[in-house]
N, C-alpha and C positions, 0 to 999 in steps of 0.2 A: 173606033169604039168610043162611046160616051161613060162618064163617069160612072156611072150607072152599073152599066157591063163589065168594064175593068173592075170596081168593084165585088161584082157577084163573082170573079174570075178570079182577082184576088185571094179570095177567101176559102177557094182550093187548095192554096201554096201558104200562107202567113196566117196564123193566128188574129182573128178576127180581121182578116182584110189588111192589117197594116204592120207594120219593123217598129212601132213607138205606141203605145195606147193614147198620147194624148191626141195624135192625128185621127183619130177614129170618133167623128159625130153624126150622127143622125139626120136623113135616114141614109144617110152614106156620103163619104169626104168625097172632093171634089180631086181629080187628078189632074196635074201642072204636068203643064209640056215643055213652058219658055220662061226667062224672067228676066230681066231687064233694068238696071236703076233700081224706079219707087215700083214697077208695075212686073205683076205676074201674069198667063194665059195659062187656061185650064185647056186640056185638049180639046175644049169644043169653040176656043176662041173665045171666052169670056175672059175680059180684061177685069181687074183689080188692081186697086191702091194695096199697097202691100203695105202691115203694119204689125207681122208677123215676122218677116224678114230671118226665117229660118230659126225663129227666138233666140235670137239676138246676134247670134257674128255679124248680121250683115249691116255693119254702119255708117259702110260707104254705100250700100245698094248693091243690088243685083250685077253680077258681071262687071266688077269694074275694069276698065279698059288696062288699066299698069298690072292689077292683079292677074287679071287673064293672061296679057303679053308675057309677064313672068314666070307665070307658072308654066304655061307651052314653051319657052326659052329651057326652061329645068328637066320639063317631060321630054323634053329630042335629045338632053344628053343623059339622062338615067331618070329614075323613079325611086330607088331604092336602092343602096350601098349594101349594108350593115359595117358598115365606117362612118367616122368622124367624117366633119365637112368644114371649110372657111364658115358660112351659113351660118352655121349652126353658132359659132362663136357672136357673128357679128347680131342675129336675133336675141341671142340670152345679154350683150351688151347696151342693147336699144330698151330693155325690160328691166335691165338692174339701173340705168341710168334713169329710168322715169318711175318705177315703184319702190317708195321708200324703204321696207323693209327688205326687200331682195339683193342679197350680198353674193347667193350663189342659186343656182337655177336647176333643174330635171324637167325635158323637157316629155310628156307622155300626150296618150291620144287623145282624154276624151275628160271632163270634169270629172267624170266617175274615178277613173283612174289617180287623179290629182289630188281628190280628197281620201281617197284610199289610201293612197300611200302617205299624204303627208300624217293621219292620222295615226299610221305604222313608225312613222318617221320620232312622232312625238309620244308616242308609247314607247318605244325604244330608246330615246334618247332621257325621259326622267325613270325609267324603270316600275311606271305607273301602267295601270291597265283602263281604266275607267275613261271615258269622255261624258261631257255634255255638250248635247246640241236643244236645239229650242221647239219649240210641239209647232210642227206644220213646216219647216223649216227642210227644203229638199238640197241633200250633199250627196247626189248620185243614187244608181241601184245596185247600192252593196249592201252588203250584211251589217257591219259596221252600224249603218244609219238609215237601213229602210226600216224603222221600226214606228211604235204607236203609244204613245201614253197609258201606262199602268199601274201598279200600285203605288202611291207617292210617287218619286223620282225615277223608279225601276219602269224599262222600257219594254213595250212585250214587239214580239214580230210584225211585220204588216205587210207579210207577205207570206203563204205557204212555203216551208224549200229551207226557212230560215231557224236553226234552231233556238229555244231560248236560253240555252248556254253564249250563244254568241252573242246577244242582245243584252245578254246579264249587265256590260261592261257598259252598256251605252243607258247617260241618264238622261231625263228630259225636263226640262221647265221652261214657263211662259215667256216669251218675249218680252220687252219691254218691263218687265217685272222685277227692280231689282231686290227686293226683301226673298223675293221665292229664291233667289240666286244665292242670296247671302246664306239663306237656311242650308239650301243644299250643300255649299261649299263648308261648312259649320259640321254638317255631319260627313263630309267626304274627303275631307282637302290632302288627305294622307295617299288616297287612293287614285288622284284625278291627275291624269297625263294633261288635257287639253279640255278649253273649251272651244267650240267649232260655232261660228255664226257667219249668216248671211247678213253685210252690214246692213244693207237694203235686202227685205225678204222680199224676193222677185219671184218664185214658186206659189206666194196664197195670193196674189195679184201685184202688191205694191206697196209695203208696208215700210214705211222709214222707222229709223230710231227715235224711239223721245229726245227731245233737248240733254244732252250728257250721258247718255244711257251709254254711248261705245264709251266714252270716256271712266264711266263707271267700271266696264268691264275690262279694260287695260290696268284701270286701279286694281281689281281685286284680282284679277290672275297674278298681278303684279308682286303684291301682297303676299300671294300665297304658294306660288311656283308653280303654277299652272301654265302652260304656252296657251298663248292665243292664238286659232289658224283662223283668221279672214280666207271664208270662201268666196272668192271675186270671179266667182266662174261668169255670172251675169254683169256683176260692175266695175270690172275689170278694164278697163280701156273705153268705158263706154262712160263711167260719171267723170271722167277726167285724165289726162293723160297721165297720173300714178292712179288711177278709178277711185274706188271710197275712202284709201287710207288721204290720197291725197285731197281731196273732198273736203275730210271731215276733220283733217289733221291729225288721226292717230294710227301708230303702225304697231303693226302687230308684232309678234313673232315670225309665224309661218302664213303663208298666204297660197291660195293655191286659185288657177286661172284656166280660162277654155274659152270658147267659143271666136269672142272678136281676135283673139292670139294668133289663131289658123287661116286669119282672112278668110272665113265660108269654106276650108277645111278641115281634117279631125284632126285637133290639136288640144293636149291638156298644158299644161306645167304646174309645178309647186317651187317655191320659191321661200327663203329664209336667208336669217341669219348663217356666218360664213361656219359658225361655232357648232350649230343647229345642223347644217347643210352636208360636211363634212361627215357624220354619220351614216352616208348613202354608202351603199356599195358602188364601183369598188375599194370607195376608200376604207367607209365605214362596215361595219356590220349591220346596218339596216336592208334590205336587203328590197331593190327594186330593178325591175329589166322589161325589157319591150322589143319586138323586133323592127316596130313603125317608132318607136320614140326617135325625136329628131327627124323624122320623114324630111325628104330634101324636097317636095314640093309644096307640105303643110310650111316648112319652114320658108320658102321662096315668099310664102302667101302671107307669112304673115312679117316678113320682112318689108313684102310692098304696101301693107296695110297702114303700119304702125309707122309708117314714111308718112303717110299724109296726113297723120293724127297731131297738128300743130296747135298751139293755142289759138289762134286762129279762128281751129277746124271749131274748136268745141265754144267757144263762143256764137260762133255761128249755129250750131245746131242745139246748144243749149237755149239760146234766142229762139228759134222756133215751138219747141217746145215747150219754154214758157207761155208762149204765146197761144199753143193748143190747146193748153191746160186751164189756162184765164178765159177763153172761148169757149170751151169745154162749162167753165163753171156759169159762164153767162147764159148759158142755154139751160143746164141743168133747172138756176133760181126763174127763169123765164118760163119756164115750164112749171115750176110750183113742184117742183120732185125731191122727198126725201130721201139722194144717195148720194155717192160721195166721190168726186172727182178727185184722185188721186197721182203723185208722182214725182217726177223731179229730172232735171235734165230733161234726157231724149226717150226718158220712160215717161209711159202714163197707164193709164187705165180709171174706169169706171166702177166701182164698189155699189151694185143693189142693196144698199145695206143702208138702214138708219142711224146707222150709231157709226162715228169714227173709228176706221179698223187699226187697231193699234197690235195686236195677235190675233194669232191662231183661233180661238174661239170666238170673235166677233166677228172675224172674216166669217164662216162656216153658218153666221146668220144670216149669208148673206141670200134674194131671191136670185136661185140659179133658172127659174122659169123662166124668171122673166128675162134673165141674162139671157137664154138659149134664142128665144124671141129676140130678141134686141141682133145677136151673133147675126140670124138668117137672116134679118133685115137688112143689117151692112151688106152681107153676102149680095143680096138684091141688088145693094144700092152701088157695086161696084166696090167694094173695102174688105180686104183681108184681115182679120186679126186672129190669133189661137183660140180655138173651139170651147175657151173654158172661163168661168169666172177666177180663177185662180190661175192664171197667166198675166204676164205683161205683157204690154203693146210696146211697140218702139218705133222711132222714127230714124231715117238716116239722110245722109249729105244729100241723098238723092231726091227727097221728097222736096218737091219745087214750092211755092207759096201757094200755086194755083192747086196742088195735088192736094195741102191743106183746107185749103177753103171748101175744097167737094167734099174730103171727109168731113168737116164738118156740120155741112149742110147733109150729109148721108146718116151723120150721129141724132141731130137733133128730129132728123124721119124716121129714123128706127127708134129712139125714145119715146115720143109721140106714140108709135104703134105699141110698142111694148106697153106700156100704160096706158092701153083704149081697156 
């Protein structure tokens, strides 16, 4: 069957055809049969540069040979315990030795779960109910924080299903804004467990911090007894081997992590202070359990992952990506185009947008027309990336030079057409 058909078939069984809504584009996704390294095949034998890469674990590429060999080494002697493992000790020792704030570890399935709980973690532990997180700023689909900006700082649902008793606790303000911060925290600071931020917002495409802006916000939680959870579900192994705290040089309190953790399996954790930490059950009273947490395959997978994440590694792939992004922008000005090439490391992405997207409300200016045109063009031209103006792209060990140079000659054809 062609994408086509399993589509229309699809849509029998799953709520508009797919398990994710961001997979779901017009006039119907494309379905993957193989994937390999930098390259994907859709069941009908179309090859793609992948630059999607499952949004983000995958930053060695598709199938790597050690992660495969070890994970089929784990799957012929079990899958699943519900016991402790060696494993499991030696992966939470490879994550507290390389993320600076991680003094003790929980390891769960999925980023959702990771910011969930640590979010409970840090409600519990100051005896505060309130959070704030930042407008456009995605920390999973929970209740907690799938909400929408409302009146001043109070957050309404944004989602059916969610009461607004539960959204009452969670506040919002603008990224990069720090007076809107200080306001809020001025009228709240009695009430406020945590602030929760994406250090790099990797959810509205790719928005970094201003100059001091994390620093800003370690000062005033600081300040004021607030815990700070760096959500590193995206930059988590991938800006650096401690990901943004190490980066940018500030740690947080609690930090919570997914995707590259699991090596391209379902894998969360949350991670803190030993003082902070110690509050889980069943030491503490906080109260968190899973029956896949510690999975002994996620965990194999992401034992052999973060093996091969050396300085090294990230120098070399941070080298590339610089290099997409400076080529990126030579095309962009060659072309006489007002948007904005965006990113950092082995992230990037394209902003349709005139104004430099610094939050949530200028990103949302952006042309998503023309973005969708520009998507089906790479499509054409051989190049994966997620279906959306408000996704990252990523590169990994596996995209060769030669696999760069055709995305970019596939970028600067589908800009071209997008602006006819």
């Amino acid at each position: 069957m062609n994408s086509k058909d399993l589509f229309n078939e699809s849509k029998r069984y799953f709520p508009g055809g797919v398990n994710s809504p961001v997979r779901a584009f017009k006039p119907y996704p494309v379905f993957i049969e193989k994937a390999k390294g930098s390259k994907i095949w859709d069941v009908e034998g179309n090859e793609y540069i992948d630059c999607c890469l499952g949004y983000g674990p995958l930053i060695l590429g598709h199938s790597d040979s050690s992660v495969i060999d070890n994970v089929c080494s784990q799957a012929s002697i079990g899958t699943a315990y519900g016991a402790p493992t060696e494993n499991e000790i030696k992966l939470a020792r490879m994550v507290i030795d390389r993320v600076p704030c991680a003094e003790m570890i929980r390891f769960v399935n999925s980023g959702t779960e990771a910011t969930m709980s640590a979010i409970r973690l840090a409600r519990g532990c100051t005896s505060k109910n309130k959070i704030v997180k930042f407008e456009g700023s995605y920390h999973g689909a929970h209740d907690y924080v799938l909400v929408k900006s409302g009146s001043g700082a109070a957050a309404l649902p944004d989602s059916l299903g969610i009461p607004e008793d539960t959204t009452k606790n969670t506040l919002t303000c603008p990224y990069n804004d720090e007076d809107a911060l200080k306001k809020l925290i001025v009228d709240e600071k009695d009430n406020i467990a945590a602030v929760i931020v994406e250090p790099v917002m990797g959810n509205i495409g790719c928005v970094e911090p201003n100059n001091g802006y994390l620093e800003f916000l370690r000062e005033i939680t600081e300040e004021n007894n607030i815990l700070l959870i760096f959500d590193e579900v995206i930059t988590g192994f991938r800006l650096s081997s401690g990901g943004a705290q190490t980066y940018y040089s500030i740690t947080p309190d609690l930090v919570t992590m997914g995707k590259i953790i699991g090596g391209g399996f379902p894998m969360g954790a949350f991670a803190g202070k030993r003082e902070i930490m110690e509050m889980i059950a069943p030491e503490g009273n906080v109260y968190q359990a899973g029956t896949f947490n510690g999975n002994p395959i996620s965990v194999k997978a992401g034992i052999s992952t973060l093996n091969q994440l050396d300085q090294d590694f990230y120098k070399n792939l941070n080298k590339k990506g610089n290099y997409l992004r400076n080529q990126i922008s030579e095309i962009v000005d060659n072309l006489d185009l007002n948007i904005q090439t965006v990113g950092l490391a082995s992230m990037f992405q394209i902003y349709f947008n005139i104004e430099k997207v610094t939050n949530y409300e200028i990103a949302k200016k952006s042309d998503i027309e023309k973005f969708s045109i520009y998507f089906h063009e790479l499509m054409d031209n051989g190049i994966f990336i997620p279906p959306s103006q408000f996704e990252c792209n990523f590169l990994s060990s596996s995209h060769s030079n030669e696999d760069i140079e055709k995305l970019l000659i596939a970028i600067e054809d589908s800009l071209k057409i997008a602006w006819k």
